[in-house]
C-alpha positions, -999 to 999 in steps of 0.1 A, spaced: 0 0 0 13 36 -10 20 61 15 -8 80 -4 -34 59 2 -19 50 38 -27 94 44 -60 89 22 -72 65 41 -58 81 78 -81 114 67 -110 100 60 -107 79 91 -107 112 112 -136 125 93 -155 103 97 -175 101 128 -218 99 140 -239 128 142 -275 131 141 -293 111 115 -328 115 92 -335 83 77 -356 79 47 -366 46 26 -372 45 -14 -379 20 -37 -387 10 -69 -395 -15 -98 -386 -10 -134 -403 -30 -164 -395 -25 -200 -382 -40 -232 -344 -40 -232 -325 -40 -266 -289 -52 -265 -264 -57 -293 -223 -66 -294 -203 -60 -325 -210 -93 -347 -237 -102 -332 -276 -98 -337 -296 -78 -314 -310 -91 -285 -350 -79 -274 -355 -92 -239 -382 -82 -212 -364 -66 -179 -375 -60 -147 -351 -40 -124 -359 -37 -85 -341 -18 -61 -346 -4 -28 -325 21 -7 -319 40 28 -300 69 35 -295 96 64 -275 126 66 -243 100 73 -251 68 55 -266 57 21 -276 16 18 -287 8 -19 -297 -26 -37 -306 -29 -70 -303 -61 -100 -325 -72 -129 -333 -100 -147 -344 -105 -181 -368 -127 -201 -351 -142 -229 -369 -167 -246 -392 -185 -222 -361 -183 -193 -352 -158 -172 -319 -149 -161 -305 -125 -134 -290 -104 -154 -270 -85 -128 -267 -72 -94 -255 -47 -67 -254 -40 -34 -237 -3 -20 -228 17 11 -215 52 11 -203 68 47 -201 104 45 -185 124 74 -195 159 85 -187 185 63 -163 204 80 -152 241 65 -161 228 35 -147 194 34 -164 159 40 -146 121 41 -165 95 20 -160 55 18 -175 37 -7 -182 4 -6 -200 -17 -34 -203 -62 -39 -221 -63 -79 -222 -96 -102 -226 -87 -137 -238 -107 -166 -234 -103 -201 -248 -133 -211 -248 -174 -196 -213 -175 -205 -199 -142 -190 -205 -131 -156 -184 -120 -127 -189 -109 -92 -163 -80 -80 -159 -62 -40 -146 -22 -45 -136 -4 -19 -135 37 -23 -125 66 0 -126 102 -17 -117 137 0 -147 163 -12 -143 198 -7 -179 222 -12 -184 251 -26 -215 268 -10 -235 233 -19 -233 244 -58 -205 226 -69 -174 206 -58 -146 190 -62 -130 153 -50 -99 130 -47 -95 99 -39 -86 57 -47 -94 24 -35 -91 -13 -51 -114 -33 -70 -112 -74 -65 -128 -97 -96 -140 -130 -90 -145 -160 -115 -117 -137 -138 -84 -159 -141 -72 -132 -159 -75 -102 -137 -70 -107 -95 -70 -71 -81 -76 -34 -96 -63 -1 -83 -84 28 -86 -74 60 -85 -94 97 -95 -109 125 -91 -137 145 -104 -158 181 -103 -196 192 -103 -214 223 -100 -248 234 -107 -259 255 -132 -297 265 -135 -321 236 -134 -288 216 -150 -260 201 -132 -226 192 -149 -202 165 -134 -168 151 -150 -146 126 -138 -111 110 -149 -103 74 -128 -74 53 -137 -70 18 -138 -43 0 -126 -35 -42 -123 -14 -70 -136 -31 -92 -160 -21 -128 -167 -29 -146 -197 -25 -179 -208 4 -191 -223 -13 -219 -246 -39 -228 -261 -66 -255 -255 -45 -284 -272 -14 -275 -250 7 -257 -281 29 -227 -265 14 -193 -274 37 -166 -259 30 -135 -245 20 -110 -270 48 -86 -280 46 -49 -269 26 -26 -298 2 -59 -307 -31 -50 -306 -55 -73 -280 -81 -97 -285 -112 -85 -282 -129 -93 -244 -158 -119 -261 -126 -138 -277 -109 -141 -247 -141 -153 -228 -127 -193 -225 -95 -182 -211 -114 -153 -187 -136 -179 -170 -108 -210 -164 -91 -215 -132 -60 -201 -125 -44 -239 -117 -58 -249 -155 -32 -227 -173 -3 -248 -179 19 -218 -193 15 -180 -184 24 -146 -190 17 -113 -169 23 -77 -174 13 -41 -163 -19 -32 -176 -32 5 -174 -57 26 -191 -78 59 -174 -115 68 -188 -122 106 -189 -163 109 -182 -188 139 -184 -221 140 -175 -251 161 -175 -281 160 -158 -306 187 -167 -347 191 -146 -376 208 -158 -413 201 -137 -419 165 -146 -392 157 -172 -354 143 -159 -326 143 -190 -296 125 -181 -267 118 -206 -232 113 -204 -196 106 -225 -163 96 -224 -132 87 -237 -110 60 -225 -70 62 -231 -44 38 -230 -19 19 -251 -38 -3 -278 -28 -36 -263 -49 -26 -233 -77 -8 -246 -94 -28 -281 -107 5 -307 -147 -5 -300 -140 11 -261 -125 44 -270 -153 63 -267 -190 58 -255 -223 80 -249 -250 70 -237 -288 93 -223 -320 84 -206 -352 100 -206 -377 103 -176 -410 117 -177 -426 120 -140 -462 112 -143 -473 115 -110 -454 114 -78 -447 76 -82 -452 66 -118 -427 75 -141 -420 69 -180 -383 59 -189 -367 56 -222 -329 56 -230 -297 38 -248 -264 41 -259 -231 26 -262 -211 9 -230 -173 5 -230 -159 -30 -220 -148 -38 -186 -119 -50 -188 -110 -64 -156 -139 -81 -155 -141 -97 -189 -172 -78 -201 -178 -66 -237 -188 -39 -252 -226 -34 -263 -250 -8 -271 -284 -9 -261 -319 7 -253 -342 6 -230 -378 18 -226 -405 8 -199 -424 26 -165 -411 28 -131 -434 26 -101 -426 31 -66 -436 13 -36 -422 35 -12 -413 73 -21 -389 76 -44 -367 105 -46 -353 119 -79 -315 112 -91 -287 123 -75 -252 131 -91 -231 98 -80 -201 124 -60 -224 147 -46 -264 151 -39 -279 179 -57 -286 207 -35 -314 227 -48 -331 259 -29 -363 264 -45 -389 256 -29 -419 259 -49 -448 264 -18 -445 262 22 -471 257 44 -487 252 77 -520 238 84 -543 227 115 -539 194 125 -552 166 148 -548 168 183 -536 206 186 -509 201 163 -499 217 131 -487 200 96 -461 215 82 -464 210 42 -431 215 15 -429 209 -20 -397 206 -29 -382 180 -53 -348 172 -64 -334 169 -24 -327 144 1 -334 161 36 -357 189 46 -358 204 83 -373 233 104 -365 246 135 -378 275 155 -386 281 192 -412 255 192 -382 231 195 -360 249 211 -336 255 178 -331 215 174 -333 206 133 -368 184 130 -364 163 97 -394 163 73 -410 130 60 -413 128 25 -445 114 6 -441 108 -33 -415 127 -52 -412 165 -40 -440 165 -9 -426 166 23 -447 168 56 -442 168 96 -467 171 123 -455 198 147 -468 213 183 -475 248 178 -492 268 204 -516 300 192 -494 326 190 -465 342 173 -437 319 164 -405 321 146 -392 294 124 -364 286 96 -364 261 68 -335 242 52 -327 217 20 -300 193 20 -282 205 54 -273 237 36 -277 273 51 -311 277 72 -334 304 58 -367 322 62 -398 302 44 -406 317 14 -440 339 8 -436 343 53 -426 379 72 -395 378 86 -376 393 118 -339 403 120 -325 374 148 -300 379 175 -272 368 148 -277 391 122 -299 363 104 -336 364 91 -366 342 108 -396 335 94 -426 348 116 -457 324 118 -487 337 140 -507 307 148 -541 314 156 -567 298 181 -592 270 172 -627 278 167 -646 265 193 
C-alpha cells in the first residue's frame, strides 16, 4: 500500500465520525423492453425487470438494486449490486466519504463475474453548488483468471448550473493481468509482444472464466488505461434528462478501438409522484478487468414506486437545490400543526424554530417533492427557519421575517386559536 493511500485512508478515518441522522426509505421497480447488441452479433430484445430499494441519512446511504431479463421462455439475473457510502460531516467545506460496493454482472450465460470495490474520496464544497473530490481504493474480480486485483485511482468536479447540473470525472485503472500461455490443445502461445493490438474481451471469454491452476503456461504484465467521463443531468417540472460521454486512453494492447469512446442518455418523464415513463440507450465501454464486452443498447418501460422515491442524485455529490416551490402550515389533529413543503430534487428537509428549542426536525417525505411533519405549535406568534440538503437555514418563502440575534432572518408564523 502507497504512503498515499496510507494518508487517504488516515483522513477519511478522522472525518469520519456519528452525528445526528434523518433516515428515509425509497424503492422502486422498473419494467420495460431491453434492446442489447455486441459488435457481430444480432440484437438481442429481452423483457427486464429492475428492482431496487435504498436507505439513507445525513451520514449513511444503503442501496440494492439487480435485474433480470426474459429471454426466450427463461429468465436470467442479469445482474446485481449491493452499495454503502459513509459520509463524514462537512467540515469548512470538506467531508470524508468511503464507498463500498459487492455487484455480479452478466453479459450473457457465459460471461459473468462478481467483483468487491472499496473507495475513499476527499470532497471539498463550494457553498452546496459545486465541488470538487480526490480519492482511490481497489477493486477485486472473482471467477476472472485473468485479472485478481484493480487499483483505482481519481478525481472529479460538479457544480450546478440553472435547473442543469454538470459533473466530470477522470479514474485510472491499474493491475497486472495474466494470460495464458497456450492454447486449448497445449501448443505454446507466448505473450503477445509490446505494440500488438489485443483480442477482443468476447474472444478471450474461454481463457477469462478458467481456473488459474488450468493454465499450464502464463504470462503477466502491467496493464493500465484511465477513462475521462462527463455527465449532465438537466430538470424541468416532470421531465429528468440525463446523458453522459467519455473517452478511454491507453496503449492499444490494453484498450481494443470499439471502447474508445462511449455515450449513452436516458429520458424520464414524471407522471405523478410515483409513476414515471423511462426511455434511453447508448453505447457501453468494455470492462476489462472483468471480462465484459462492449454493447449498445436501449431501453424503454415505466417505473413505479412502492415507497417514495426520490429523484437522481449526481453519484459524487447530492444535488442541493433551494427552490422551494410552496411552504405551508395547516391545523392538524390533536392541537398540532402540519407543516407542508414541496420541494423535489433533495434528500433532507428540516425546520426549527422556538417551538423546538432551535433542534433541526427532519421532514418526512410522501411521493417525489412533498414533504410533511406534524409539529406542536401553540396559538401565538412563532419564529421558524427552513433548510434543503443541510445547507444554510433560511426564512420560508412567501412568510414575514424578523432580523434574529445573529444578524440572520426568521420567518414569523402567528398561529391562531381554534374555533370552538
Amino acid at each position: 500500500m502507497t504512503q498515499a493511500r496510507i494518508a487517504t485512508l488516515a483522513l477519511t478515518a478522522a472525518l469520519l465520525s456519528a452525528n445526528g441522522v434523518a433516515a428515509q426509505v425509497a424503492s422502486k421497480v422498473e419494467a420495460g423492453t431491453l434492446v442489447m447488441h455486441r459488435d457481430g452479433e444480432l440484437p438481442a430484445n429481452m423483457f427486464r425487470v429492475a428492482p431496487g430499494v435504498s436507505y439513507a441519512n445525513p451520514l449513511f446511504a444503503l442501496s440494492a438494486q439487480g435485474s433480470a431479463w426474459l429471454n426466450g421462455q427463461q429468465w436470467q439475473v442479469a445482474d446485481g449490486i449491493v452499495s454503502g457510502t459513509f459520509t463524514s460531516p462537512t467540515v469548512y467545506g470538506v467531508r470524508a466519504e468511503l464507498l463500498t460496493n459487492a455487484s455480479r454482472a452478466f453479459a450473457d450465460q457465459a460471461l459473468g463475474t462478481d467483483q468487491v470495490d472499496v473507495q475513499t474520496r476527499i470532497h471539498v464544497l463550494f457553498k452546496q453548488r459545486g465541488g470538487i473530490w480526490l480519492g482511490g481504493g481497489i477493486a477485486r474480480p472473482w471467477r476472472v483468471a485473468v485479472v485478481s486485483s484493480v487499483d483505482v485511482t481519481g478525481g472529479g468536479g460538479w457544480t450546478k448550473l440553472g435547473e442543469a447540473t454538470l459533473s466530470g470525472t477522470f479514474t485510472n485503472f491499474s493491475f497486472t493481468k495474466v494470460a495464458s500461455g497456450s492454447d486449448t490443445a497445449l501448443t505454446p502461445l507466448g505473450c503477445p509482444p509490446t505494440g500488438v493490438a489485443p483480442l477482443s474481451v468476447t474472444a478471450l471469454a474461454p481463457t477469462v472464466f478458467a481456473s488459474e491452476s488450468s493454465l499450464p503456461e502464463s504470462c503477466s504484465r502491467q496493464s493500465r488505461f484511465s477513462d475521462l467521463e462527463g455527465n449532465i443531468r438537466w430538470e424541468h417540472g416532470n421531465l429528468e434528462i440525463n446523458a453522459q460521454a467519455g473517452y478511454r486512453f491507453g496503449a492499444i494492447t490494453d484498450v481494443d478501438v470499439e471502447s474508445r469512446r462511449w455515450a449513452a442518455g436516458t429520458a424520464t418523464v414524471w407522471l405523478t409522484d410515483r409513476v414515471a415513463f423511462v426511455a434511453g440507450g447508448g453505447r457501453q465501454p468494455a470492462n476489462v478487468a472483468r471480462g465484459i464486452p462492449a454493447r449498445g443498447y436501449g431501453t424503454i418501460g415505466m417505473v413505479l414506486a412502492a415507497w417514495p422515491m426520490p429523484k437522481a442524485s449526481v453519484a459524487v455529490a447530492p444535488v442541493r437545490a433551494t427552490l422551494i416551490r410552496s411552504f405551508d402550515i395547516r391545523p392538524g389533529a390533536d392541537g398540532m400543526q402540519k407543516v407542508i413543503v414541496r420541494i423535489g430534487g433533495v434528500e433532507t428537509v428540516d425546520v426549527m424554530g422556538d417551538f423546538s428549542d432551535w433542534s433541526p426536525l427532519t421532514l418526512i417525505r410522501h411521493g417525489r417533492d412533498l414533504w410533511e411533519l406534524s409539529i406542536p405549535l401553540s396559538a401565538g406568534r412563532h419564529q421558524i427557519n427552513v433548510r434543503v440538503d443541510r445547507g444554510p437555514w433560511i426564512a420560508p418563502p412567501g412568510m414575514p421575517t424578523i432580523r434574529d440575534g445573529y444578524n440572520g432572518e426568521v420567518g414569523l408564523l402567528v398561529v391562531s386559536p381554534p374555533e370552538k
